[in-house]
C-alpha positions in Angstrom: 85.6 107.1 89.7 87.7 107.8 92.7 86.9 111.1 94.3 90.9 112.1 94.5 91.9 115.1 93.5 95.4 115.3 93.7 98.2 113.2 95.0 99.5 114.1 98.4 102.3 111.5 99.6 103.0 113.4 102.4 99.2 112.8 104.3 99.2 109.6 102.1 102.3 108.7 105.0 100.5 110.2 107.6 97.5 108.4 107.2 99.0 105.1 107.1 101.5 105.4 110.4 97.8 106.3 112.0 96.6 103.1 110.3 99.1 101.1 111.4 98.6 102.6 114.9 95.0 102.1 115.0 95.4 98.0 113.5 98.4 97.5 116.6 95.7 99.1 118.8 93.1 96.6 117.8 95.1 93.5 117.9 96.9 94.0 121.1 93.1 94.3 122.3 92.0 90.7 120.5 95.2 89.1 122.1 93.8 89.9 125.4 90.5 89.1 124.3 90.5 86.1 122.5 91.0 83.7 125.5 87.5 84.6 126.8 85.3 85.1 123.5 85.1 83.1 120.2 86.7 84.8 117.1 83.8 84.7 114.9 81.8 87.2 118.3 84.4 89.5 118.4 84.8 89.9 114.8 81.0 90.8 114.1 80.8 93.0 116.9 83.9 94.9 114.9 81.7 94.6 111.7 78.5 95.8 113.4 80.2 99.0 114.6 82.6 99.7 111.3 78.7 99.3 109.4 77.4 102.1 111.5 81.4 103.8 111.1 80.6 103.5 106.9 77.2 104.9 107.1 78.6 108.2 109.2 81.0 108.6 106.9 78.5 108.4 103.9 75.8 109.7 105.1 75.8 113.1 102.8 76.4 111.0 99.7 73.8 108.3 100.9 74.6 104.9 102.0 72.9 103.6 98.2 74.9 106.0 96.1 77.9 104.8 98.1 77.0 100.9 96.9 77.2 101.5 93.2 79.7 99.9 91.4 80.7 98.3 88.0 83.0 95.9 89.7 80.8 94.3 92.4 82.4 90.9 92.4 85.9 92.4 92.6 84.4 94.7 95.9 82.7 91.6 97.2 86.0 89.6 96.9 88.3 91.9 98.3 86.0 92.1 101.5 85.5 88.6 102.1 89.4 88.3 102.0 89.7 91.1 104.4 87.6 89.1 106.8 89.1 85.8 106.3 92.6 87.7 106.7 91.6 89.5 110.1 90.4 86.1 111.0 93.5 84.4 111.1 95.9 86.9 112.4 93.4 87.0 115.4 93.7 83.1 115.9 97.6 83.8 115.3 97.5 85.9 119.0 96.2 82.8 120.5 99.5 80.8 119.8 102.8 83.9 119.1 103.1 87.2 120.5 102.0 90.4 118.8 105.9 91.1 118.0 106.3 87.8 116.4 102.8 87.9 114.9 103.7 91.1 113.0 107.2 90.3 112.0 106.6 87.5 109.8 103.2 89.5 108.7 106.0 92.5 107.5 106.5 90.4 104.2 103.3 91.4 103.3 104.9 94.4 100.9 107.0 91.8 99.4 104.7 89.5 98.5 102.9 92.9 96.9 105.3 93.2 94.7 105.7 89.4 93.7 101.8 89.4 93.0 102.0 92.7 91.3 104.6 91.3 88.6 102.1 87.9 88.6 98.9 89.7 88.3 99.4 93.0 87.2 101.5 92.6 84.7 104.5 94.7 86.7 108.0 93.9 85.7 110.6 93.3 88.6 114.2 94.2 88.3 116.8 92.7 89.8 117.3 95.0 92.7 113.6 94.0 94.0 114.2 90.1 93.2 117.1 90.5 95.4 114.5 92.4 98.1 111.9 89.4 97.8 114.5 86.7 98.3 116.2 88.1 101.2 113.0 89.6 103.0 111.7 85.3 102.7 115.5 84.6 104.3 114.2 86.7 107.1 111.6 84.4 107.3 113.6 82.1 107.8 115.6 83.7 110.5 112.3 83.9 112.5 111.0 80.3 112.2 114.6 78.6 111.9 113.6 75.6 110.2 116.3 72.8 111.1 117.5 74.1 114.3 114.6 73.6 115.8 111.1 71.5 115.3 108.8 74.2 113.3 106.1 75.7 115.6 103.0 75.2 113.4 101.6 78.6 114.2 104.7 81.0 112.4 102.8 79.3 109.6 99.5 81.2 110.1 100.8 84.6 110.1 102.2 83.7 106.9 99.1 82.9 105.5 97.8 86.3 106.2 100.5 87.8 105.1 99.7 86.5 101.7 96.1 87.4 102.1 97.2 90.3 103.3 99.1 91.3 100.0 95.5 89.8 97.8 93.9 92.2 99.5 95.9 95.2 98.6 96.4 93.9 95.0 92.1 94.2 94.9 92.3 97.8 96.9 94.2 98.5 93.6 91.8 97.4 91.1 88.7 98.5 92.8 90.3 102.4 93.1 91.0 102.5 89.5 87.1 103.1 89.4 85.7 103.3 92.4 85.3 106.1 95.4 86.8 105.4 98.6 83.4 105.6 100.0 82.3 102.8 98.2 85.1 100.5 98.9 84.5 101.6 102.8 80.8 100.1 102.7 81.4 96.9 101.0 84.6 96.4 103.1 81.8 97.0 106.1 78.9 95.4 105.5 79.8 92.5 103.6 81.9 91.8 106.6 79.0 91.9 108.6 77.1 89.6 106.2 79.7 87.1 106.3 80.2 86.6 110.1 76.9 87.3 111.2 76.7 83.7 109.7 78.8 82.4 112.8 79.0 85.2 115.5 75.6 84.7 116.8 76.0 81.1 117.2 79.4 81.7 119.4 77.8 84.3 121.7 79.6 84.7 125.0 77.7 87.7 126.9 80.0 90.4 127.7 80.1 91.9 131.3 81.0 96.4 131.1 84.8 95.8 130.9 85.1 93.6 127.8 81.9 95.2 126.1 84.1 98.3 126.4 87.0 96.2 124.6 85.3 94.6 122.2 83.4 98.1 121.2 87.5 99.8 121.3 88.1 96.9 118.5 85.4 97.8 116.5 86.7 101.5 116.8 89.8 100.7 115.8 89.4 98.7 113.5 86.8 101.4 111.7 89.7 104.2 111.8 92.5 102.0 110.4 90.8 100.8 107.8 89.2 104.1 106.5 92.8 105.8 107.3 94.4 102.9 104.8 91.9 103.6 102.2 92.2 107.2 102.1 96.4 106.5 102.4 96.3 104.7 99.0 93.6 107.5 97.8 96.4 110.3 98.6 99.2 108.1 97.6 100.7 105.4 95.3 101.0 102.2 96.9 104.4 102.4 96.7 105.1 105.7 98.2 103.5 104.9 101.9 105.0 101.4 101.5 107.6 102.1 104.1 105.1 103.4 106.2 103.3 100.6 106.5 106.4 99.1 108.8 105.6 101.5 111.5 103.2 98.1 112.9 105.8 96.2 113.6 107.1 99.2 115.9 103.5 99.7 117.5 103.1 96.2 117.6 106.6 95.4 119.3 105.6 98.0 121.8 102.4 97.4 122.6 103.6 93.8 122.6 106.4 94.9 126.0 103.7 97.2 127.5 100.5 95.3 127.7 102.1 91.3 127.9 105.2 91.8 128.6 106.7 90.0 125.8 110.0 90.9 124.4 111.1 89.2 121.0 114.2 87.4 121.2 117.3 88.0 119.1 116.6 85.7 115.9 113.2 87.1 115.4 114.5 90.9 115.8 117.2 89.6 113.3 115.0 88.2 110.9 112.6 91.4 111.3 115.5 93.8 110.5 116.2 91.7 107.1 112.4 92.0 106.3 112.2 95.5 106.6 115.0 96.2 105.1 114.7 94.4 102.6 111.1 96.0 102.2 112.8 99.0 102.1 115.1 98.3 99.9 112.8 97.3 97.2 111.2 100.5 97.6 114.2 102.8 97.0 114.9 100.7 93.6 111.5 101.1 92.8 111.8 105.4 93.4 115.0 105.4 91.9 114.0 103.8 88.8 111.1 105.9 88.3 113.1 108.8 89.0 115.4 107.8 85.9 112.5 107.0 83.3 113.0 110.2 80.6 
């Protein structure tokens, strides 16, 4: 069972703006990266480190311990998304800008709540139908479809996106029953497992500089995703849901800072729609729950 004792929304929000911080951190990093090493190398030099990340953090509960589960299919799942997921947003900094990348990634909450009604049996109102269709006309804004040809690669940050939003559905599931300890180590080191199958075979050998990158991603990446599980361990989903947008303002940053590249105005247009309309949903959501007798 999960180790909670209490809801506290207000580190719940703290620890996902640091999560949010820490994923930004790490992609602006594999942007600059990914020109010079293969995808499946960086990524399992990210798992090797989060692995030895998980066992720090459960070392006084023992990394065994930590492993035991009744759901280990639904664990095993959920990480092998995760990977696939980080997988594709990487190869999507090959082709867009972090900015871009992130702003058609921000419909990620929507499609939360589109799955939640599919899968876990939640019932949407009409307020957060409204939220769905408008934060998808965003979309739309961003990828303008008819006024110009469609650039291929707005469609793969969509595609995590929508993994993106599996993934949180299973963090769901699994903390119904499980610690966040033991969702840490199977995120970890069935990562590991998975692209130890590749990474190997796509070695590149680092010289001091990009070992010191490539170990920064693994950092990163470590933090943000322990800060996210213990966020929904201190929080409902739905409370740090607006919290989560706080990416697209790292990311947009980051973006200017580090490449220099400045969204134009249709993707900061469709971005506003998508976060508000994010933000939307999760005021009807609040408001409804406060008016339940």
């Amino acid at each position: 069972m999960s180790t909670s004792t209490g809801k506290r929304p207000a580190l719940g929000a703290l620890f996902t703006v640091l999560a949010m911080l820490g994923f930004a951190s790490m992609d602006a990093i594999s942007k600059y990266l990914v020109a010079d090493f293969a995808i499946a190398q960086m990524m399992w030099i990210r798992y090797a480190l989060f692995c030895a990340f998980a066992w720090v953090v459960v070392r006084r509960r023992g990394l065994i311990a930590s492993f035991r589960t009744r759901r280990p299919f639904l664990q095993a799942g959920r990480a092998t998304i995760a990977v696939i997921e980080s997988a594709i947003f990487v190869l999507a900094f090959v082709f867009l800008p972090l900015a871009d990348t992130h702003a058609i990634a921000a419909t990620s909450p929507l499609m939360v709540i589109a799955l939640g009604a599919l899968f876990l049996g939640e019932r949407l109102d009409r307020a957060r139908w409204v939220a769905v269709i408008a934060g998808f006309a965003g979309v739309l804004l961003i990828v303008r479809p008819g006024f110009q040809s469609l650039a291929w690669p707005l469609l793969i940050p969509l595609l995590g996106a929508l993994l993106w939003a599996i993934y949180q559905i299973l963090v769901r599931f699994s903390a119904r029953e499980d610690s966040p300890d033991t969702t840490l180590v199977w995120s970890a080191f069935v990562a590991l497992g998975i692209t130890t199958l590749i990474g190997p075979w796509q070695w590149v050998w680092p010289d001091a500089a990009s070992w010191g990158l490539l170990l920064a991603i693994g950092l990163l990446g470590s933090l943000a995703h322990w800060f996210l599980i213990l966020a929904l361990d201190h929080a409902e989903a739905g409370a740090i849901q607006p919290y989560s947008y706080t990416l697209l303002v790292w990311a947009t940053a980051l973006g200017l800072i580090v490449f220099g590249d400045l969204p134009d105005g249709w993707t900061l247009a469709g971005a506003a729609v998508i976060v508000a309309s994010g933000l939307y949903a999760w005021l009807s959501e609040r408001r409804a729950i406060a008016a339940r007798p």
